[in-house]
Structure formats: C-alpha cells, structure tokens
C-alpha positions in Angstrom: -20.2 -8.8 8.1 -23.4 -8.6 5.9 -23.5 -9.2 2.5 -26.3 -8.2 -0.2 -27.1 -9.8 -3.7 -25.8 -7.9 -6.9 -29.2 -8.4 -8.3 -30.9 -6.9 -4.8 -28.7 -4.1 -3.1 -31.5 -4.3 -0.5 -31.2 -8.2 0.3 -29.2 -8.6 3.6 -27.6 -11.6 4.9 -24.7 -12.2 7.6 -21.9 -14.1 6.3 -22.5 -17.2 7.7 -25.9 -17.5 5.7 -23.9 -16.1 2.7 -21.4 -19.4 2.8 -23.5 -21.9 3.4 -26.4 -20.6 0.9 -22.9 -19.7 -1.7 -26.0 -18.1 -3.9 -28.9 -15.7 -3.5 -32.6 -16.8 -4.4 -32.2 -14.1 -7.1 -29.6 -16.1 -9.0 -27.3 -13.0 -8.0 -23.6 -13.1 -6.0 -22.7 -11.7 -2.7 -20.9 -9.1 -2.0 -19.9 -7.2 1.3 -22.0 -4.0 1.8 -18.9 -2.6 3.2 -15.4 -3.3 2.1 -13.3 -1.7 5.1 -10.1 -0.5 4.4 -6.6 -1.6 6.7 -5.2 1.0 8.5 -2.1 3.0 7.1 -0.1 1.2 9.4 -0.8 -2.5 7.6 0.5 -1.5 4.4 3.9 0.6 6.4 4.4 -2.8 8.6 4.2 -5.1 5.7 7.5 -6.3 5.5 7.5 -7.2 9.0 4.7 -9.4 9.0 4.5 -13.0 8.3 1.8 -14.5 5.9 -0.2 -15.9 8.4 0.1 -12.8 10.3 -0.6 -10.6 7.5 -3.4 -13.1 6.5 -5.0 -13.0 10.0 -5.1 -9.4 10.0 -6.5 -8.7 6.5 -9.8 -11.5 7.3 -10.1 -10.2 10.6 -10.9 -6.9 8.9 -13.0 -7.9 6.2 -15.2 -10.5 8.1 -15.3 -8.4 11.6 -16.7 -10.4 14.2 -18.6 -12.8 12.0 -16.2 -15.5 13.5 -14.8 -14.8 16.9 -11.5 -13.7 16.8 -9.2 -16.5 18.1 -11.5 -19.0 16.2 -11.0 -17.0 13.0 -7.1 -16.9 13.6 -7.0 -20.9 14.3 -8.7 -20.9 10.8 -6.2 -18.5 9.1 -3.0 -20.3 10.5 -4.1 -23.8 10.0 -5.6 -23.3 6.3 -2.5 -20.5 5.2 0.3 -22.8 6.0 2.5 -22.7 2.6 4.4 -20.1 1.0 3.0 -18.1 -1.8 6.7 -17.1 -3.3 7.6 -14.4 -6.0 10.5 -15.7 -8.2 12.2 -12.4 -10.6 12.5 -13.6 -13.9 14.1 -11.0 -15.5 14.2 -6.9 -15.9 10.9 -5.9 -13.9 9.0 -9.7 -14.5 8.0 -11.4 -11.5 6.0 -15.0 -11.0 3.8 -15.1 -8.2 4.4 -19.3 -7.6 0.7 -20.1 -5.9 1.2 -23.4 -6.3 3.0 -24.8 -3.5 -0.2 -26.3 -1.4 -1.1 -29.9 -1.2 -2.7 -29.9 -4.8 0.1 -27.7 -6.5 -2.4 -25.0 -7.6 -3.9 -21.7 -6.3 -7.5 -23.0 -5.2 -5.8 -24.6 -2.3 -6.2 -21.4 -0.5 -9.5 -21.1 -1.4 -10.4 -24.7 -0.4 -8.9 -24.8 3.0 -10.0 -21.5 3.9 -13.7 -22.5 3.2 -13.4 -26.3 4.2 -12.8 -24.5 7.9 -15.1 -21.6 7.6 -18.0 -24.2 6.3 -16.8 -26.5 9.2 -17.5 -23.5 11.8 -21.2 -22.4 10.0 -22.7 -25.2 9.5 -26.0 -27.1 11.3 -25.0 -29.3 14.4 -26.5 -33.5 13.4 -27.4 -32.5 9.6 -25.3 -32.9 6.7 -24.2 -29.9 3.9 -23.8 -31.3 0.9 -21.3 -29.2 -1.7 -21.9 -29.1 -5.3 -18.8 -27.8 -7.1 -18.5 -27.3 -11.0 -14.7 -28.0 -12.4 -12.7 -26.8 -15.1 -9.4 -27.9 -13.9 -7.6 -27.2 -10.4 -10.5 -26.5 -8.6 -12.0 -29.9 -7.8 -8.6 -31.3 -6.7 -7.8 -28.1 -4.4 -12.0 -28.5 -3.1 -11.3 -32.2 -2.8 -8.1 -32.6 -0.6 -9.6 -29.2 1.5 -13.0 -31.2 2.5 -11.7 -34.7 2.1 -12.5 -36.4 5.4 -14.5 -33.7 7.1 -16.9 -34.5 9.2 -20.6 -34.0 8.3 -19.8 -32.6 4.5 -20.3 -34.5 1.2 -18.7 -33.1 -1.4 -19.8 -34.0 -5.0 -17.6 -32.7 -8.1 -19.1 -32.3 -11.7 -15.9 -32.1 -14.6 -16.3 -32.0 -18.0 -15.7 -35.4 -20.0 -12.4 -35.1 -21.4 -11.6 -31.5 -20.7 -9.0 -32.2 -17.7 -5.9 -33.3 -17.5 -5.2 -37.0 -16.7 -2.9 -35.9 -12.9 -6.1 -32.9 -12.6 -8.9 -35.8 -13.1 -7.1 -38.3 -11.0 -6.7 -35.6 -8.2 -10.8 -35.6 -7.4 -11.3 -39.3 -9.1 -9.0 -41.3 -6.3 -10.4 -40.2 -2.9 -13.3 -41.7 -2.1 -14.7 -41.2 1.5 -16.8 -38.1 1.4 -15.6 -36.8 -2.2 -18.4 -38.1 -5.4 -16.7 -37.6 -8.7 -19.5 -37.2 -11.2 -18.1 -36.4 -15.3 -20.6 -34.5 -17.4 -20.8 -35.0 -21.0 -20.2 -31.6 -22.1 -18.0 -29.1 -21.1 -17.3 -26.6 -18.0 -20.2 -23.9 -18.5 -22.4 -27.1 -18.7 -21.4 -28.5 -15.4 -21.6 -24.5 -13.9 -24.9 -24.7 -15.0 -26.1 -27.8 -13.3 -24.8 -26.6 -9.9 -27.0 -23.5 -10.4 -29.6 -24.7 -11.5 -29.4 -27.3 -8.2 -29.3 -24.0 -6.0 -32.3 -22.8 -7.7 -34.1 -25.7 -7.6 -36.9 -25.7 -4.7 -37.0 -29.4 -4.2 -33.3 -29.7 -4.0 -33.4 -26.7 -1.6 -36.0 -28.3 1.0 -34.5 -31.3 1.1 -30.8 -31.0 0.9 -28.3 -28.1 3.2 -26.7 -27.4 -0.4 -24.1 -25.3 -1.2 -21.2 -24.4 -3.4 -17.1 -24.0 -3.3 -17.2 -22.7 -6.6 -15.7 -19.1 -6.9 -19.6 -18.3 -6.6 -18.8 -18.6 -3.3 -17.1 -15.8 -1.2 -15.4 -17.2 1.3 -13.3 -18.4 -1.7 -12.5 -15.2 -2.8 -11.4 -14.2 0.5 -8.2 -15.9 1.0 -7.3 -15.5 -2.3 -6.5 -12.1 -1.5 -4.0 -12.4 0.5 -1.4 -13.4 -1.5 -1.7 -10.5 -3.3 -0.7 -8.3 0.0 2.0 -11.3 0.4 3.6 -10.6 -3.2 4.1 -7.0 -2.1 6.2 -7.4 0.5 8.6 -9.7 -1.4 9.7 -7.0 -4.4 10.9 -3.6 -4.2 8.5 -0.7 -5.3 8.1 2.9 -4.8 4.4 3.1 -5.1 2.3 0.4 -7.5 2.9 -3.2 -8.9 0.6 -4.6 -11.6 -0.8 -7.9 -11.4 -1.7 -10.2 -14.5 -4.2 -12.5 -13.4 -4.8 -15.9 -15.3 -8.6 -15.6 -15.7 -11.2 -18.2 -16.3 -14.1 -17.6 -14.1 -12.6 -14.8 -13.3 -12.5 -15.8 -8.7 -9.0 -14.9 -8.7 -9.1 -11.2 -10.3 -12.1 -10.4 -8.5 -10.2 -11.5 -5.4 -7.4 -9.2 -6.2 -10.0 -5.8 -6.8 -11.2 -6.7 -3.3 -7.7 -6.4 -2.1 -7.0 -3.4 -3.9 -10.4 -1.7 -2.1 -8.9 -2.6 1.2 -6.2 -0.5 0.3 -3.5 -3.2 -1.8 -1.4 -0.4 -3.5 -2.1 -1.5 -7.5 -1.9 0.6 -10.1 -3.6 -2.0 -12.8 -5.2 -5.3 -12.7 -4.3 -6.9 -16.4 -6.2 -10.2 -17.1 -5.0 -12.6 -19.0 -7.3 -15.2 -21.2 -7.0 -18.0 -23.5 -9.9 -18.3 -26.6 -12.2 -17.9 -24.3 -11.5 -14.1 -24.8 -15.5 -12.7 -23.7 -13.9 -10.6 -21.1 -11.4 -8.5 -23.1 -13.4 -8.3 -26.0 -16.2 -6.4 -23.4 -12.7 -4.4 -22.2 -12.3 -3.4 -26.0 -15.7 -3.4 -27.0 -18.1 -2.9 -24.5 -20.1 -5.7 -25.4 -20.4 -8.5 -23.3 -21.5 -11.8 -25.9 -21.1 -14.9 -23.2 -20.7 -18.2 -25.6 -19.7 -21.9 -25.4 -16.4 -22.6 -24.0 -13.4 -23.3 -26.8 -11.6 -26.5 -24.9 -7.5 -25.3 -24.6 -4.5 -26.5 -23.4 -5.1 -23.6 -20.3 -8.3 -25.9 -19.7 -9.2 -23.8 -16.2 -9.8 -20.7 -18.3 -12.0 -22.6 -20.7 -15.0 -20.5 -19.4 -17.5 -19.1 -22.0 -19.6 -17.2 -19.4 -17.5 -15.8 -16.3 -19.8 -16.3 -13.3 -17.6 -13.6 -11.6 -18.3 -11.0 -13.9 -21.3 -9.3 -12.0 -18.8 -8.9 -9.0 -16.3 -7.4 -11.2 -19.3 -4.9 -12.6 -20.3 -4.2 -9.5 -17.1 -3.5 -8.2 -16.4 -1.2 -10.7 -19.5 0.6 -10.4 -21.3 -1.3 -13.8 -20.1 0.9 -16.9 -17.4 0.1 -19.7 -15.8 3.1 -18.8 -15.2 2.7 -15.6 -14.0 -0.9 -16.1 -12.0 0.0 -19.6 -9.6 2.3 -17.7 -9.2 0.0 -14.3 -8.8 -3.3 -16.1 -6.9 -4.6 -19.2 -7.4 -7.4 -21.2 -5.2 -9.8 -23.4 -6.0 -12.9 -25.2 -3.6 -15.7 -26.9 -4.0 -18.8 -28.5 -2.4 -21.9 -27.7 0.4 -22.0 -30.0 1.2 -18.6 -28.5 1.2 -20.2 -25.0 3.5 -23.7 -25.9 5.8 -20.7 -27.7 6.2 -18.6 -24.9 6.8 -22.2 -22.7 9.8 -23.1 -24.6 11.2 -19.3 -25.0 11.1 -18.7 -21.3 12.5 -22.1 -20.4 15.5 -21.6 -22.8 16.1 -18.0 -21.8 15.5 -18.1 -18.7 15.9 -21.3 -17.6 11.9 -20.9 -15.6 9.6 -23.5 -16.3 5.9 -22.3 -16.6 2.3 -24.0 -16.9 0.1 -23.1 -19.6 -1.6 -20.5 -17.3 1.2 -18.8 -16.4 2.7 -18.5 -19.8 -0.6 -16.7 -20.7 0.6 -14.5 -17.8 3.7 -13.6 -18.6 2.5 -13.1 -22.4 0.4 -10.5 -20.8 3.1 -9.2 -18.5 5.4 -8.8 -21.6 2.8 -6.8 -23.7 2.0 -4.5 -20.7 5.4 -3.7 -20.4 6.1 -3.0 -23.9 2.5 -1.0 -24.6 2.7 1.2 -21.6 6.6 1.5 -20.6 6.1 0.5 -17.5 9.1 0.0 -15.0 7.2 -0.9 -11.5 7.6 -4.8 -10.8 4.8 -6.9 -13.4 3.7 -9.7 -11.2 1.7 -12.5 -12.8 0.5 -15.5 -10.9 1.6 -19.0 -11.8 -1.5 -20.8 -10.7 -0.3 -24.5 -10.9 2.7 -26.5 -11.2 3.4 -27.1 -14.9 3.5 -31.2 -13.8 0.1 -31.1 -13.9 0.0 -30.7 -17.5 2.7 -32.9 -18.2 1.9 -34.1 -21.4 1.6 -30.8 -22.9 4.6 -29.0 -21.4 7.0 -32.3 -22.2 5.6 -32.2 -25.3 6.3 -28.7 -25.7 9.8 -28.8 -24.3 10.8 -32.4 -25.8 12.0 -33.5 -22.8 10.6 -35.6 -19.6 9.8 -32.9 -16.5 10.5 -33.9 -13.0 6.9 -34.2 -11.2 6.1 -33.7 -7.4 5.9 -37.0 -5.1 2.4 -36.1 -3.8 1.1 -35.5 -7.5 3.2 -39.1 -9.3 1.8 -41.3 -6.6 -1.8 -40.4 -8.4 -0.8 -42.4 -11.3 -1.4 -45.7 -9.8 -4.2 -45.3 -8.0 -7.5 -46.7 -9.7 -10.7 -44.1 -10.0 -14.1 -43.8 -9.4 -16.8 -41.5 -11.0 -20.0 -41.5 -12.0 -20.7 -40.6 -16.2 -23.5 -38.8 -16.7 -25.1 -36.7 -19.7 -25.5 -33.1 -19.7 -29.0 -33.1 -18.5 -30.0 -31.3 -15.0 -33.1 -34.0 -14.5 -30.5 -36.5 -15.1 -28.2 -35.1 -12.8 -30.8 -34.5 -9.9 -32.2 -38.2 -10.1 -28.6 -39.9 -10.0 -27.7 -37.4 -7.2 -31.5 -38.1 -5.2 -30.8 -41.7 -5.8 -27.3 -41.5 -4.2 -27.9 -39.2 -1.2 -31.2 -40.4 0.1 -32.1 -37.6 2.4 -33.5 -39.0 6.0 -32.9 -36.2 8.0 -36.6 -34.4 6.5 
C-alpha cells in the first residue's frame, strides 16, 4: 500500500511510514494512491460473513501486503471483537450502536486497530511516543487501546472543562504508559499543539512521534467496516443512507472510503452541532474555519475539521462535486435534549447527544427527499457517558455500564497546562527525557 500527501500527489510513502509519521512534512494527510475495489462477490456474500470475517477481508484489500497476511488477520480478529449492532427504531430509521467496546464509543475500533498495527511498525529497542488531541471519546478509546503496550507512551492533550466528568476520568485514571495533559483552551487548541509537535524539527529528531488522531489513517481504516457490517443487518434493494455524527469529520471520511471500495450508498448526510463550518461550505461553498462553540455533543466541538482535505480530495476538490454527494444539517442544543426526550417517550430508545443529532438529521432527510431505503445513523457512544445531561434531560436517573461506574471512584492524574506550544514542548521535554539519541 502507498500513500501520498494531499498537499503533494507526488510524495510516496508505504504505509508503515505513513502510521508511524501519522503526518506529511507538508502539513498535508495521507491518502491511498489506489483505493481497490472488493470483488462483486464480497458485497453478494455479505450476509454470510461474520464481522471479523468481513473485516479481514475488506483490510486485507485495502492494505495488500503491507502486513503479511496471517499477521494482519491476528490484528483484525483480536482488535474487532464486539458487535457493531443496528437497532430499527421505527418506519425506515435505524441506529447503528458503535458503542459496545471497552470504552462505550466508536473510537474503540479505531484505537485497537492502530494500537496493533503501531505495535507491528514500529522500531525494535526505541520508544514511539503518541501525541493525541481530545474532544471527547477519543482519548478514552486511544487510552484503553495502547494502555500497557509495550515500548509506546501515549500522552493525551483535552480541553479544560470541555469533557465530560466519566469521558475525563476514562484517560485521567490509567496511569502506566497513558500522560493526561489538560489544555487551557479548547479542542482546536490542543489539535494545534499536536501539529505543531509533528512539525517541529527538534521534536522530530529527538522523539519517534506520532499521532492516533483521525489525522492518522490507520484510524480511518477500521472505521469502515462497520459500515459494510450495518449492511448486512437491514433489508435493501439497492442503497442505505448513512448520517454520520461529524466533528473532525474521521468517521465520514471513513465511510466515503468504504463507499469507493464498493459500499452500496446512495448519500452520506453529516450531521453537526454549532460547529456548523462543514454544511455551511455544503450550502455555501465557502469554507470559514473558526473557534469551536463548546456543546453538550462536545466531540463535534471542532471549529476546523482536520479531515476536511480528505473529504476534498476524495471528492475530487470542487463544491459541486461535494454539494451533490454529501448533505449537511446543523442543530443546536435545545434541538438535541428535545429530540432525547421525544425519542425516549415514543420510542422508548435512549440516545446520546450525538446520536440525537443523527437521527434529527435522519428525520429531515426523510421528510426533504421522501426517501424509503433504510436511514442509518450511528450512535457513537453510550448516552452514560453524558449522564448529567441526558438525566437531566429525561428527569430521571439512567442505568450506567459497570466498566464505565467503577471510574467514579478512582482518583486522577493530569498535568494543567496553558495553551501555549513552548509551554507544552518544555513540560513534555522535561517529562520524557530522551536517552536513546
């Protein structure tokens, strides 16, 4: 597999390099120069195939023989080893649950994938040290994935205040190899610090560095193939539509990638809090990246979707193009605690934040286009991990998960910091004193 940067078509790298190095010099993303398509046969045999199976077949075709083959399926099985279910809510409204993993949120495919591929990549006697920016779910999911693996520090940057209390204690309580670090400011501001790390020559010489941010594409990956899953699980003649919770925009780009293997889709609908940049480019055709607006859907509180170059490129890089393959809805939070309590009494489903911004999108889909195919949005966490704001919604206590309650009590650690790169690269140089140079 090689992979080129979207600011250098030219640039070629394997994908080994391209997962350990997570971004070009140029400050650009890789992407595959070739996304092969499954045979005919994959999509015919679907039903027939188990999620590992399917998953193993679908990596094994993108990555070719990058890994070798029985390594790459001892990878697959061992990091896809929970369901990914799709529950019918009611006339042609599905939930895609993605949170059934050890963290109770969708980046737990991504985490385990890469914790296994990293494993497999990286230098023999010298450590790889991860840098990973949080708005939510992804520093838990990165955190169990790596926690305890051998020869890999993992350091976490979240925003001060910006989490929720279960989501902060998930990468606070650890320990071991996992460095909490809170930044004074909000998600785009600890995105940037991890960048500006990668970018940073002295950084680069003396640290293996790299990222399991959504920057990263052995993330994005895995994270296809529960869209190939959710097919076989609801009846269609041709197309389903997926609404895709979208922050940094990982998980939609995931799904496009799917959909150029050969996923039969016939739209991609993203779904946003305030942070609307990306549907007002749909609508607009101007993209006007800003600060992030904190919400109670805090992993979509991105002001500047580092995913959006994939997306363009995917799409070939004009509004047109990416107007008529992608929609775009935005709704504000006392939309989303609205639609929480409306779907709970009717339907007796009980949805996260994220996910009722998906089904509000699924809803107006439906009624804007008439669509009768199966509308599957993904539920990308377990609504206990915003307990105080779904009780609060519902006025009433919600049962939480034994491996997410038994957080409460346990005491964390985490390093406060401003929202200052020098700052950040002197605490981190002062804490990781590199020997191995």
């Amino acid at each position: 597999m090689q992979l080129y940067s979207t600011k250098n078509p030219d640039l070629r790298v394997d994908f080994g390099q391209a997962i350990l190095n997570a971004l070009p010099k140029d400050n650009g993303l890789y992407m595959p120069t070739e996304i092969p398509k499954l045979g005919d046969d994959f999509i015919k045999n679907i039903r027939k195939m188990s999620f590992q199976e399917m998953s193993y077949e679908i990596a094994k075709t993108i990555i070719g023989d990058s890994i070798p083959a029985d390594i790459l399926k001892e990878i697959v099985y061992d990091a896809i080893n929970f369901p990914a279910e799709v529950v019918h809510i009611h006339d042609n409204i599905y939930s895609l649950e993605l949170f059934h993993g050890p963290t109770l949120a969708f980046k737990d495919f991504g985490a385990r994938f890469m914790s296994r591929v990293m494993k497999y990549f990286k230098k023999k006697g010298k450590k790889l040290y991860i840098l990973v920016a949080t708005s939510g779910d992804t520093g838990g999911a990165v955190a169990s994935g790596f926690y305890k693996v051998d020869g890999i520090e993992i350091v976490i940057l979240f925003p001060k205040g910006k989490v929720s209390p279960l989501q902060q204690k998930q990468l606070t309580t650890l320990g071991e190899n996992i460095t909490a670090v809170e930044i004074d400011g909000t998600f785009d501001d600890c995105q940037a610090i991890v960048k500006k790390a990668f970018l940073d020559e002295e950084m680069s010489e003396n640290y293996d560095l790299s990222s399991a941010n959504s920057i990263n594409i052995s993330r994005l990956i895995p994270q296809s193939f529960y869209y190939f899953n959710a097919l076989k699980q609801v009846d269609y003649n041709e197309n389903v539509s997926f609404v895709v919770p979208s922050g940094n925009f990982g998980n939609i780009t995931a799904g496009i990638l799917g959909q150029k293997m050969g996923l039969p889709v016939k739209h991609f609908i993203a779904a946003t809090n305030a942070n609307d940049v990306v549907p007002e480019y749909i609508a607009t055709g101007e993209y006007r990246p800003r600060p992030a607006t904190a919400t109670i859907s805090n992993a979509m509180d991105v002001g500047d979707p580092s995913n959006f170059p994939r997306l363009s490129d995917l799409y070939g890089s004009t509004w047109n193009t990416i107007k008529d393959k992608l929609k775009g809805y935005a709704y504000s939070d006392e939309q989303t605690k609205e639609t929480i309590l409306e779907v709970y009494k009717d339907y007796g489903y009980l949805l996260d934040p994220h996910g009722a911004i998906g089904y509000l999108a699924a809803m107006e889909y439906k009624y804007e286009t008439g669509y009768e195919e199966p509308i599957i949005f993904l539920e990308t966490a377990h609504p206990s991990k915003f307990k105080e704001t779904v009780e609060e919604t519902l006025n009433q206590e919600i049962e939480i998960p034994e491996r997410l309650s038994i957080l409460s009590e346990k005491q964390e650690h985490f390093y406060p910091l401003p929202n200052k790169y020098e700052k950040f690269k002197k605490w981190f140089k002062s804490t990781f004193e590199e020997t191995e140079n």
